[in-house]
C-alpha positions as CSV (number, residue, x, y, z in Angstrom):
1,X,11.7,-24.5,11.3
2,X,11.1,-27.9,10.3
3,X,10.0,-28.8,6.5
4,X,6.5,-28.8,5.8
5,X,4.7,-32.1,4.8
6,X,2.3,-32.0,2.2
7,X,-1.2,-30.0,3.5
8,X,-4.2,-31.4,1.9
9,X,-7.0,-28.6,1.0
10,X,-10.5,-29.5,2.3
11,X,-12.2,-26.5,0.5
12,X,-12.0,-24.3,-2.5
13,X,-14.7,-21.3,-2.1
14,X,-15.6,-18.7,-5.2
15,X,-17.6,-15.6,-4.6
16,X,-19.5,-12.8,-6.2
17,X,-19.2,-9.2,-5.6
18,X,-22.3,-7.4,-4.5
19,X,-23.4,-4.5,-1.9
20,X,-22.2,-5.2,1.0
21,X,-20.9,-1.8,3.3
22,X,-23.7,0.8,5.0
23,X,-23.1,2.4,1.9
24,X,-23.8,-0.3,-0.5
25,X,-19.6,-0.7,-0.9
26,X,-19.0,-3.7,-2.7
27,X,-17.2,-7.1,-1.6
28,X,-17.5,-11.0,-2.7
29,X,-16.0,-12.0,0.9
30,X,-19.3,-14.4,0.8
31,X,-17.3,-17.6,-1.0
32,X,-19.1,-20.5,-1.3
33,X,-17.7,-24.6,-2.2
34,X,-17.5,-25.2,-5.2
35,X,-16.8,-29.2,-6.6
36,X,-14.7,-30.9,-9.4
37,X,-11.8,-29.2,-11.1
38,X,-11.2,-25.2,-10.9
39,X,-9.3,-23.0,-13.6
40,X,-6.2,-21.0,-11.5
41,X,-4.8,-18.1,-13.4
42,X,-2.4,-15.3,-12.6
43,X,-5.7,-13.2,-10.9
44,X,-7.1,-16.2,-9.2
45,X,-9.9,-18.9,-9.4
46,X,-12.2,-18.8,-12.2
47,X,-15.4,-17.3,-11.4
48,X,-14.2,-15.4,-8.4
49,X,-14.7,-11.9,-7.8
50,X,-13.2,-9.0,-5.3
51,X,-15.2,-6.2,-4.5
52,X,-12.5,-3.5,-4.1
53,X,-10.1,-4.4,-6.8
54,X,-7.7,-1.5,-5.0
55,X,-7.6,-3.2,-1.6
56,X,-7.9,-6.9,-2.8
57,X,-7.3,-9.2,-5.4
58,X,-4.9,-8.7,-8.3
59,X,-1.4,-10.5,-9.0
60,X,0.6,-10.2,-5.2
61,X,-3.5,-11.2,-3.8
62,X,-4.8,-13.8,-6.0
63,X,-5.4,-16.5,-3.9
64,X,-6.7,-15.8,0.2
65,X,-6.1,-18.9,2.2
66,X,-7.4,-19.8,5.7
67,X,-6.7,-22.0,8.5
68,X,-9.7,-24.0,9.1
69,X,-7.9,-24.7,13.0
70,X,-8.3,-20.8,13.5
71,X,-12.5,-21.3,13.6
72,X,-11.9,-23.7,16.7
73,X,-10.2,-20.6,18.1
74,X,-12.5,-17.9,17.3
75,X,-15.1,-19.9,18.6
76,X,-13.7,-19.8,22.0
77,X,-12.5,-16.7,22.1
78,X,-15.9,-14.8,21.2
79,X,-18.4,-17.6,22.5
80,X,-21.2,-15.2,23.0
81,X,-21.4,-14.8,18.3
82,X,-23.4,-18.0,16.6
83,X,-21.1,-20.6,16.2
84,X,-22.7,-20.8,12.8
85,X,-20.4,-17.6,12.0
86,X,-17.3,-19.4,12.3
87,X,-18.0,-22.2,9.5
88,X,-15.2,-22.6,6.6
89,X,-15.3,-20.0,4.3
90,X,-16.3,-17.0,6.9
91,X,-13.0,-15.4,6.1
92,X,-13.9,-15.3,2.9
93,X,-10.9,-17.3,2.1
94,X,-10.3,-19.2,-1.4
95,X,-8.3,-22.1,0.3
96,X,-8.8,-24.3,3.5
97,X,-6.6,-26.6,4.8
98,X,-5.5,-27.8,8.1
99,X,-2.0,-28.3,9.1
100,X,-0.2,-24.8,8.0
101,X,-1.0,-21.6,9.8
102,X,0.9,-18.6,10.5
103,X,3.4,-19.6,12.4
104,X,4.9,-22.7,10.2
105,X,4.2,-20.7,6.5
106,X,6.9,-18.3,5.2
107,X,7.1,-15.3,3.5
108,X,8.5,-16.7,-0.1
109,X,7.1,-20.4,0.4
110,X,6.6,-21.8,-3.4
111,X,3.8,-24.7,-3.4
112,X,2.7,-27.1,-6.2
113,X,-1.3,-27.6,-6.1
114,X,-2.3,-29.4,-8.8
115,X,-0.7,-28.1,-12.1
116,X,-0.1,-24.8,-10.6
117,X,2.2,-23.3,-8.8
118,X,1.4,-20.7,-6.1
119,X,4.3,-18.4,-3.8
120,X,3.4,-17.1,-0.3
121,X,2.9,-12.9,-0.7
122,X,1.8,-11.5,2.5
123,X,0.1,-12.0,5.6
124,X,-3.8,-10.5,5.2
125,X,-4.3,-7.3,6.9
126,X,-8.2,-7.0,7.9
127,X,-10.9,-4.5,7.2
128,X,-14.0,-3.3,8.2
129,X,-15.6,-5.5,6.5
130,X,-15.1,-8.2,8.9
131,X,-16.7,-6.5,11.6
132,X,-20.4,-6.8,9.4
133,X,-19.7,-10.3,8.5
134,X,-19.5,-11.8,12.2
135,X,-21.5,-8.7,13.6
136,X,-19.1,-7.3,16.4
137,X,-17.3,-3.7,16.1
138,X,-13.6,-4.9,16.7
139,X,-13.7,-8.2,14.4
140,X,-11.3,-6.8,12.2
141,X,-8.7,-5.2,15.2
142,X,-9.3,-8.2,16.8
143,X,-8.2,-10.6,13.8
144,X,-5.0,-8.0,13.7
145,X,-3.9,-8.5,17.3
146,X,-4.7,-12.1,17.6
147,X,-2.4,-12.6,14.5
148,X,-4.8,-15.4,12.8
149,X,-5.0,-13.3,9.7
150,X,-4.5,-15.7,6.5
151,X,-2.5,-14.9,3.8
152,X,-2.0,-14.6,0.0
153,X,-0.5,-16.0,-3.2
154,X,0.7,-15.1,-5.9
155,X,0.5,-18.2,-8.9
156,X,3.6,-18.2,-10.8
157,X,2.2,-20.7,-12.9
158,X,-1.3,-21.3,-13.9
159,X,-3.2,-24.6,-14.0
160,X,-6.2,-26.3,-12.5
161,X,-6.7,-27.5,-9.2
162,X,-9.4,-29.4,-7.0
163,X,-10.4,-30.1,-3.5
164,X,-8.5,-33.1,-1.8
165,X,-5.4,-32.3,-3.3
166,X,-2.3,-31.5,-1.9
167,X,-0.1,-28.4,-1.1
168,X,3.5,-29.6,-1.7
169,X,6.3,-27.3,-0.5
170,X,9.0,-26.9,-3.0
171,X,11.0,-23.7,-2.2
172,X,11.5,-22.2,1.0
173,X,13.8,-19.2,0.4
174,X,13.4,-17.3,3.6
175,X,13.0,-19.8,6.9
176,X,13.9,-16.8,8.7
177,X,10.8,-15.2,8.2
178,X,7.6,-16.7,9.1
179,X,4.3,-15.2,8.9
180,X,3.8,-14.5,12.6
181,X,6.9,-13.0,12.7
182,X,6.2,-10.6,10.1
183,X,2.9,-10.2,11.6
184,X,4.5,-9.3,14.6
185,X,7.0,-6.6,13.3
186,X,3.9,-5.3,11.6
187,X,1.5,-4.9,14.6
188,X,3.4,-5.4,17.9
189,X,6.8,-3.4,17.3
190,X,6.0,-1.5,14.3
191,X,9.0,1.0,14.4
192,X,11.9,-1.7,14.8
193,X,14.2,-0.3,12.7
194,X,16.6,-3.5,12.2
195,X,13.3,-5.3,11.2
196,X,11.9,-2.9,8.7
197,X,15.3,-2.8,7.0
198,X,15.2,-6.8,6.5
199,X,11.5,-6.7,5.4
200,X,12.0,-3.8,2.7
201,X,14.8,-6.3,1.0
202,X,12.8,-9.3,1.5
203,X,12.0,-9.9,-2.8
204,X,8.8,-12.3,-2.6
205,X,7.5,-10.1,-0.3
206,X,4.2,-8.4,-1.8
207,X,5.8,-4.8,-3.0
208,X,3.2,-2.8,-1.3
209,X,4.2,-4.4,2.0
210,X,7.9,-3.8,1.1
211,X,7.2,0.3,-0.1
212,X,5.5,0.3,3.8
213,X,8.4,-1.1,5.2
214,X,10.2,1.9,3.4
215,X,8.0,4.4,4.3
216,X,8.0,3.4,7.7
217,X,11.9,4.2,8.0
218,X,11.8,7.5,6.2
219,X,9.1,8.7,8.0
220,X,9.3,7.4,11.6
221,X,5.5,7.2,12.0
222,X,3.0,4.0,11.6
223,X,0.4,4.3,9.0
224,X,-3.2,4.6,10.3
225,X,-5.1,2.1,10.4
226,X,-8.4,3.5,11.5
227,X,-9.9,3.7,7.7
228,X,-9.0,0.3,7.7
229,X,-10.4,-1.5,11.0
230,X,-13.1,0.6,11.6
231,X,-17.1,0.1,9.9
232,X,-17.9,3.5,8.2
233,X,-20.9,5.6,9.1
234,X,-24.1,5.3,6.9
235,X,-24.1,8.3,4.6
């Protein structure tokens, strides 16, 4: 995998949590732009919020960013939705850029933005959640098959950043291990034995996706994912 040049980021989006769910559930997946210089710390832009600190947010999840190429693709993919729907920031992403996706990103990968440093975590895994904010049932199992997910960081050093500036690759530990490829083991062949084993010892790796990884092995089954993918009922 060849060396990534520096990715310049187009966007930087905050949010606010508020009632969301057909229960009032909480999320801040609506992020909006926000201009000039931004405060990073170890939990993530200043004045962001998550909704459910359990699922998102917190050290391995401060930072959720999002190809802005992947909108081009939704919008062909589901052109009967509002185009409007797929406009930067849908994902509810904190970073967009073009030039790095899934497939040339790696589990590991240490970037300099601004004065702050940031290491890849883990690919996103969707949720419900996803399926109100474009308005179709399978918007989250379809963002899990197609593999356009998006993915976290963790900021090993704090700083301030600011749209137009670059993403500059510094470390690449693992170039064996792409995003899509973990995606892949993840989703597609979730029971591959070999792979589990070398995703459990991969160290950058978020340590709730490692302790799956682990689980995975010991038990022989896949975790379900229904809770997850699917909008509950009103209560």
């Amino acid at each position: 995998m060849s060396i990534l040049q520096p990715v310049c980021v187009s966007h930087l989006l905050i949010g606010r949590a508020e009632a969301y769910g057909p229960n009032g559930e909480p999320s801040a997946i609506d992020k909006h732009p926000v201009a000039g210089p931004l405060a990073l710390r170890a939990t993530g832009f200043a004045g962001d919020q998550q909704g459910d600190t359990r699922h998102h947010g917190g050290l391995d999840k401060a930072i959720h960013h999002y190809p802005a190429e992947h909108y081009t693709a939704w919008r062909r993919a589901l052109p009967e939705l509002s185009a409007e729907r797929f406009s930067i920031g849908g994902f509810g992403e904190n970073v967009s850029s073009r030039g790095i996706t899934e497939q040339n990103v790696c589990v590991g990968d240490i970037f300099a933005f601004g004065s702050a440093t940031l290491q890849v975590t883990q690919a996103r895994q969707p949720c419900w959640k996803l399926n109100l904010r474009f308005g179709t049932p399978q918007m989250a199992r379809r963002v899990q098959e197609s593999g356009r997910t998006g993915w976290y960081y963790r900021v090993l050093e704090e700083g301030t950043v600011e749209t137009g500036e670059p993403l500059i690759l510094r470390e690449r530990p693992l170039p064996d291990w792409p995003l899509a490829k973990l995606l892949h083991y993840l989703y597609s062949e979730p029971l591959d034995r070999r792979a589990l084993c070398a995703i459990a010892a991969l160290t950058p790796l978020a340590s709730t996706w490692r302790q799956l990884a682990e689980t995975r092995l010991r038990t022989g089954q896949v975790e379900a994912w229904t809770r997850r993918l699917e909008t509950p009922a009103h209560m």
